[in-house]
C-alpha positions as CSV (number, residue, x, y, z in Angstrom):
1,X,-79.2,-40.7,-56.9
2,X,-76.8,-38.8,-54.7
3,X,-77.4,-41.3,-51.9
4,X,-76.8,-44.4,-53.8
5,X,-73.3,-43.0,-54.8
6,X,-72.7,-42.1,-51.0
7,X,-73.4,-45.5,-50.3
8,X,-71.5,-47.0,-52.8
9,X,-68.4,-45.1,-51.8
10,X,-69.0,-46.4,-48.0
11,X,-69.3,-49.9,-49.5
12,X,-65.9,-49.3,-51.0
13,X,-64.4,-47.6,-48.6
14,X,-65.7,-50.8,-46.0
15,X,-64.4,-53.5,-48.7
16,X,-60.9,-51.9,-48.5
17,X,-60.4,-52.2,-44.7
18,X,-62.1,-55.5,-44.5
19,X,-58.8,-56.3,-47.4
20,X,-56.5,-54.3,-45.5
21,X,-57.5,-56.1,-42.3
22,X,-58.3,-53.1,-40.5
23,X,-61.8,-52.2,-39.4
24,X,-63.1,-48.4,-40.4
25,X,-62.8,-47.3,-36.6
26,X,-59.5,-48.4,-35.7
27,X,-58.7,-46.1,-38.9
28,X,-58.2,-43.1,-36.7
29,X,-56.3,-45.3,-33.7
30,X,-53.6,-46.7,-36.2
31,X,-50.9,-43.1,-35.7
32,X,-51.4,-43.9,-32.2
33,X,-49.9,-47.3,-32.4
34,X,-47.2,-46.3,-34.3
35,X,-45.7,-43.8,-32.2
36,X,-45.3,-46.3,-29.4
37,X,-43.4,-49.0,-32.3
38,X,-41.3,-46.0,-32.7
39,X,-40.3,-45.0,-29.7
40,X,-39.5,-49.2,-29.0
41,X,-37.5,-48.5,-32.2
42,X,-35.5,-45.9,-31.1
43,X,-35.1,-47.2,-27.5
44,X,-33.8,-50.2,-29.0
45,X,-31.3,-48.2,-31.1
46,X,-30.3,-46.1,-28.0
47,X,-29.9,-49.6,-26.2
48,X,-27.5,-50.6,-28.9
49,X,-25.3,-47.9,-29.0
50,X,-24.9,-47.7,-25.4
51,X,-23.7,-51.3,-25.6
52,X,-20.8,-50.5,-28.2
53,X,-19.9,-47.8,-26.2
54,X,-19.8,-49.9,-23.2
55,X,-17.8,-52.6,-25.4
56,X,-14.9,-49.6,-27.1
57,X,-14.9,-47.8,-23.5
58,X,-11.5,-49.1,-21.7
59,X,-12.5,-50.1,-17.9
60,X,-10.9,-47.7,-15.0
61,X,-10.2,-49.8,-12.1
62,X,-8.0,-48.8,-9.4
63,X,-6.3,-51.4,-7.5
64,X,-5.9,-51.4,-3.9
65,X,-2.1,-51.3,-2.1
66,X,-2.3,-54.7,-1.4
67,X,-3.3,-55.9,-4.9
68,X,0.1,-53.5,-6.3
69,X,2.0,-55.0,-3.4
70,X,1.1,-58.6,-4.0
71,X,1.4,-58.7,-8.2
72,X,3.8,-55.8,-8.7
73,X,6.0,-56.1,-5.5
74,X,6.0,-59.7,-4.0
75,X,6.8,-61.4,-7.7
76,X,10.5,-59.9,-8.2
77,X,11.2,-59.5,-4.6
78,X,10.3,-63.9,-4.0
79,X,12.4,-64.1,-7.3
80,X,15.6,-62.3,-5.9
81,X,15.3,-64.0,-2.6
82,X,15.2,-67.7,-4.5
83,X,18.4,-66.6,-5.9
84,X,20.2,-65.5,-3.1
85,X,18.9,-68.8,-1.1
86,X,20.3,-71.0,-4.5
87,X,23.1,-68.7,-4.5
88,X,24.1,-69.5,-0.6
89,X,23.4,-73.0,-1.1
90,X,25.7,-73.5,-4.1
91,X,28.1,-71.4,-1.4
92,X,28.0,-74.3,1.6
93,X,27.6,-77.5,-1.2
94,X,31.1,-76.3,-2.2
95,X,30.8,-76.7,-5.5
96,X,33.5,-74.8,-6.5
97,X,36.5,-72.9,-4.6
98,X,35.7,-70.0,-2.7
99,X,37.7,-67.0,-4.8
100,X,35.7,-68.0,-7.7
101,X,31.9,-68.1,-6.3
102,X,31.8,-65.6,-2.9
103,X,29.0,-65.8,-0.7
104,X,26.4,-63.5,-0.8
105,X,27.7,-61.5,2.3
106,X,30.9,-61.1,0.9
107,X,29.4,-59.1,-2.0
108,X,27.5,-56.9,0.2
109,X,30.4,-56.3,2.3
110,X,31.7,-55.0,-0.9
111,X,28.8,-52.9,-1.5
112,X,28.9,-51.9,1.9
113,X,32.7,-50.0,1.6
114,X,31.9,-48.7,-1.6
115,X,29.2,-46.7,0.2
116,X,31.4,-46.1,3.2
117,X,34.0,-44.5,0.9
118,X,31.8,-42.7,-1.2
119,X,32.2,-44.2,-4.2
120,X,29.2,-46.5,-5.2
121,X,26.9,-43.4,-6.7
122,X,29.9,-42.7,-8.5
123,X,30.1,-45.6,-10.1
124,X,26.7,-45.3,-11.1
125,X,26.3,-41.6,-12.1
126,X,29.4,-41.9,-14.0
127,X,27.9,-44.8,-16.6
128,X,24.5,-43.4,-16.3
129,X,25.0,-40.0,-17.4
130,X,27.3,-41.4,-20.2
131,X,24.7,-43.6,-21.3
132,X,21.5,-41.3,-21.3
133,X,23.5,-38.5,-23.2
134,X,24.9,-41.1,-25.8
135,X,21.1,-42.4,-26.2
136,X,19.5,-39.2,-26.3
137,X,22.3,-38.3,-29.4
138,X,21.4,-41.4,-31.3
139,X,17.6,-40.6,-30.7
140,X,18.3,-37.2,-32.5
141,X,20.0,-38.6,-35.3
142,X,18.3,-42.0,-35.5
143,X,14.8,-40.8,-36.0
144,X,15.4,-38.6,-39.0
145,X,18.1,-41.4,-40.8
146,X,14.7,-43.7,-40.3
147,X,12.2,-41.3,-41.5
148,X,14.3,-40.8,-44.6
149,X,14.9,-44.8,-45.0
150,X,11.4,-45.1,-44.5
151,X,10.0,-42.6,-46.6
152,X,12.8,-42.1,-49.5
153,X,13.1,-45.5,-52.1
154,X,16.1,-45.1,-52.8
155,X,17.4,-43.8,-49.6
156,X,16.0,-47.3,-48.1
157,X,18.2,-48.9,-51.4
158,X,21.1,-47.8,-50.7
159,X,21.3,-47.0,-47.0
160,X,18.9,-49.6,-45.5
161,X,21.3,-52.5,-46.1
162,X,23.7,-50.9,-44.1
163,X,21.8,-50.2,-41.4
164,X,21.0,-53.7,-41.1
165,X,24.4,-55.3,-41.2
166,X,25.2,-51.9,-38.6
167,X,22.8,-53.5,-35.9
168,X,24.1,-57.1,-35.9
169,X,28.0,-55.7,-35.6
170,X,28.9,-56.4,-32.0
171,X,29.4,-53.0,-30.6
172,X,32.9,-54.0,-29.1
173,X,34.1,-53.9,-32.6
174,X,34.1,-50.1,-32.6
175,X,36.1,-49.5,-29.8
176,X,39.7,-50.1,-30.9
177,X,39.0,-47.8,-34.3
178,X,37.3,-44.9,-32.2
179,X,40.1,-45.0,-29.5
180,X,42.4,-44.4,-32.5
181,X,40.8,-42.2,-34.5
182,X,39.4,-39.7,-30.9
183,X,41.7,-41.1,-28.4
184,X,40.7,-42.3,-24.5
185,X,38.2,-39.3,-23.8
186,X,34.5,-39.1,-23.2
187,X,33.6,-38.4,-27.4
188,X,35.2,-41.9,-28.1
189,X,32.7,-43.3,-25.7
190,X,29.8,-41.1,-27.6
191,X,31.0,-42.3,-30.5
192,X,31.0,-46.0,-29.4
193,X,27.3,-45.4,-28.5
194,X,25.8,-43.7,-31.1
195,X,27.5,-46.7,-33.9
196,X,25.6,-49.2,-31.6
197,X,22.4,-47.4,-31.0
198,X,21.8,-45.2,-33.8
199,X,20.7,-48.5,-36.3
200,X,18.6,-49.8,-33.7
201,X,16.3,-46.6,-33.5
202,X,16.5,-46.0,-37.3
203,X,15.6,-49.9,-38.0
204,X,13.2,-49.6,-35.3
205,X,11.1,-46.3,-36.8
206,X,11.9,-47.9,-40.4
207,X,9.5,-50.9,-39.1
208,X,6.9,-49.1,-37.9
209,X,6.5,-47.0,-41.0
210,X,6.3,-49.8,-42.7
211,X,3.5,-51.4,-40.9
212,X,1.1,-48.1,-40.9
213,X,-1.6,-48.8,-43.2
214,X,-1.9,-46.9,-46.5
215,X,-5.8,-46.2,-45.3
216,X,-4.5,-44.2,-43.1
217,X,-2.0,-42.3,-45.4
218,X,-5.1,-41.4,-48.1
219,X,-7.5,-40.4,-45.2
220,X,-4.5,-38.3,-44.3
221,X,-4.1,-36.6,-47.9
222,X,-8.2,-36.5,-48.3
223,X,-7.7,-34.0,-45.0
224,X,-5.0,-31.9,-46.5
225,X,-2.0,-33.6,-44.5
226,X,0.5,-34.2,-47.1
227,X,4.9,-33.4,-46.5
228,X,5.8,-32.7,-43.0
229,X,2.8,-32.6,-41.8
230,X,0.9,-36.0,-42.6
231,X,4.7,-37.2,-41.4
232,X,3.8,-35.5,-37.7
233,X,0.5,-35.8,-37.5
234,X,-0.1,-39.3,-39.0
235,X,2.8,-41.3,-39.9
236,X,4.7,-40.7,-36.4
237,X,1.3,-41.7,-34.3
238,X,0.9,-44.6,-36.3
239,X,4.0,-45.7,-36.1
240,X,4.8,-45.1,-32.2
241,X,4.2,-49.1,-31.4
242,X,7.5,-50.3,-34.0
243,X,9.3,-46.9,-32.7
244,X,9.5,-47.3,-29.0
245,X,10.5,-51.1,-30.0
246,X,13.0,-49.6,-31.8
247,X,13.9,-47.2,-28.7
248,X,14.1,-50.0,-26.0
249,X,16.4,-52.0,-28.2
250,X,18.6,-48.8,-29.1
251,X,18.6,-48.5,-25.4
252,X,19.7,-51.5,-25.0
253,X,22.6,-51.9,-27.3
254,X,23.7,-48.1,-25.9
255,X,23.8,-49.6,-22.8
256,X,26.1,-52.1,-24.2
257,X,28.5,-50.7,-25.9
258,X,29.5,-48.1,-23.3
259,X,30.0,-50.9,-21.0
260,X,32.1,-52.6,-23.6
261,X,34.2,-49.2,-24.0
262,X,34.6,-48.8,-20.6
263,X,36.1,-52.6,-20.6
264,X,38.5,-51.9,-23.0
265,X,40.0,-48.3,-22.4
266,X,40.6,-47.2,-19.4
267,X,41.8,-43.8,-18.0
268,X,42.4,-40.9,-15.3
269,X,40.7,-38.6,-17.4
270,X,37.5,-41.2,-18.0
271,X,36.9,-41.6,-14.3
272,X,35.8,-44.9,-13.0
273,X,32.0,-46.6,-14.6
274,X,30.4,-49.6,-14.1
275,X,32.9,-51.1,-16.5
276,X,35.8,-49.9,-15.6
277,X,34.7,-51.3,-12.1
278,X,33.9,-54.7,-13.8
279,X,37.8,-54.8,-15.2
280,X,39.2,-53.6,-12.3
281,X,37.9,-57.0,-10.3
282,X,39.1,-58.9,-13.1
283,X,42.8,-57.5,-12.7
284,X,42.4,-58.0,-8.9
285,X,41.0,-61.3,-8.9
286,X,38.4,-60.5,-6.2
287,X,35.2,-61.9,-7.2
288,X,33.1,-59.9,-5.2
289,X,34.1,-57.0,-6.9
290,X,33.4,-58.3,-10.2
291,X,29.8,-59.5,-8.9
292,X,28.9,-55.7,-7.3
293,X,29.4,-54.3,-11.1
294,X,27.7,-57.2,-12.5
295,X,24.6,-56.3,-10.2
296,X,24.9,-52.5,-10.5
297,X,24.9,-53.0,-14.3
298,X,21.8,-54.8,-14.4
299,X,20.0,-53.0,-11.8
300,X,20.7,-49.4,-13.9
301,X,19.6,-51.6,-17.0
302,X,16.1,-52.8,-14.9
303,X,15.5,-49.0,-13.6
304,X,15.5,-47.3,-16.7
305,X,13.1,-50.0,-18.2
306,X,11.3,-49.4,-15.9
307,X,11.1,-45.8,-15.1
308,X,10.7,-45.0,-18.8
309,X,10.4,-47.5,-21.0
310,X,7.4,-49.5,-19.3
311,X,5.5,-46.2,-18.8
312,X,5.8,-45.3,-22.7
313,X,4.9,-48.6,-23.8
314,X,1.7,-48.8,-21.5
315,X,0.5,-45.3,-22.1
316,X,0.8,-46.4,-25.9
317,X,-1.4,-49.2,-25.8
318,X,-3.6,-47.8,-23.8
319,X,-4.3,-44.9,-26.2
320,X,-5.0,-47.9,-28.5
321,X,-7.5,-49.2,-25.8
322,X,-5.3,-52.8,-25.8
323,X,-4.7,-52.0,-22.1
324,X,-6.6,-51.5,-18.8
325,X,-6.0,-49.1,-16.5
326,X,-4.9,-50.3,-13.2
């Protein structure tokens, strides 16, 4: 009796492998084929992940001197030489009289004595300290003023407004009320600056506030950032890309409202800028004068684009992996 039962339960035992589709030997071999499927899984997976990687990773390539010389260098210095060649040409086609459009030579004669008597950094440094104090002032009151716009309703009610209509006054408009009110000295210049920079930084950070996304702001509470510090630590990051717009354009109007100043008043005590250098070929009438401040001006205005600005901005977006290094 027992062996019928024994052979019953092998029949049954047979029957279930046969519907199963796997034989009663291969019972014992079926662990062993599942540890290879796993380990093609997980190679697979580790596959994957190392392809994301590869895809989030930001390339480092280095490029050679003659690669930096021949994109970086050759571009502006073949630009500048088709405009001194136009320039020259326009020169022997007389198309106007000579006072009015010198030759190139003539202008770097000019250059050329300012150098000789000593005066050309002067020029330069005079402006240029002028306008990196002014901007550096408007960057310590702008970037509060826009936090609070930013952050405070009805700060951004009643104060935005005027910010805005602030940063499309012409900056030139302000110099006749601050030579009033603070006379020909260096704080009517400061003040000049900071009225035509400060609502460019503010309107600037104001933006950038605006486009952080509130994802980021609830993250920021879930982690215990609220106040001052979800302000530093998450509102300020998030924000850099629509604040250093903001700081090149405050930049840029600083720039232009001390040259405007310097224009308009003139003095002993002021010394002689870039615009004071500008007027004083005007009231000369020599021409080449007027074209060395022209030139000086925007040179100072493409060296501190470039020397600041243009590292900020490309350190930002490559944090943000939108640029390769180079």
């Amino acid at each position: 009796m027992a062996s019928t039962e024994t052979a019953g339960t092998e029949d049954d035992a047979a029957a279930g492998a046969v519907a199963t589709g796997t034989a009663p030997g291969a019972a014992s071999a079926a662990p062993g084929a599942a540890r290879p499927r796993k380990a093609a899984d997980s190679h697979d997976l580790a596959g994957l992940e190392a392809g994301l990687d590869a895809l989030d990773t930001v390339q480092v390539r280095r490029a050679s001197l003659g690669q930096t010389l021949v994109n970086k260098v050759l571009p502006p210095v073949v630009a500048v030489a088709l405009v001194l060649v136009v320039w020259q040409l326009l020169v022997w086609a007389e198309v106007t009289d000579s006072y009015k459009l010198p030759a190139p030579s003539e202008v770097w004669d000019e250059v050329s004595d300012a150098w000789l008597r000593g005066t050309l950094l002067d020029y330069i440094w005079t402006s240029v300290s002028r306008g990196l104090l002014g901007f550096l002032l408007a960057l310590v009151i702008g970037t509060p003023l826009g936090l609070l716009v930013a952050r405070v309703k009805s700060v951004r009610a009643g104060i935005g407004p005027i910010l805005s209509g602030l940063q499309s006054l012409p900056s030139v408009a302000w110099v006749p009320p601050a030579v009033i009110w603070l006379g020909l000295n260096d704080s009517m210049m400061f003040a000049v600056i900071l009225l035509g920079a400060v609502p460019s930084i503010a309107n600037g950070l104001v933006s950038g506030v605006d486009q952080v996304p509130p994802l980021f702001l609830r993250a920021g509470r879930t982690l215990g950032a609220t106040g001052l510090r979800s302000t530093w630590h998450i509102v300020m990051p998030a924000a850099l890309p629509g604040y250093l717009a903001g700081l090149k354009q405050g930049w840029a109007f600083s720039w232009r409202s001390l040259m405007a100043a310097e224009i308009i008043a003139s003095s002993p005590e002021l010394g002689v800028g870039l615009g004071q250098l500008l007027e004083n070929g005007r009231t000369a009438s020599s021409m080449p004068m007027v074209f060395l401040a022209i030139f000086l001006i925007l040179i100072v205005g493409i060296a501190i684009d470039l020397l600041i600005f243009s590292p900020l901005e490309r350190s930002v977006l490559r944090s943000r992996g939108l640029l390769v290094k180079s």
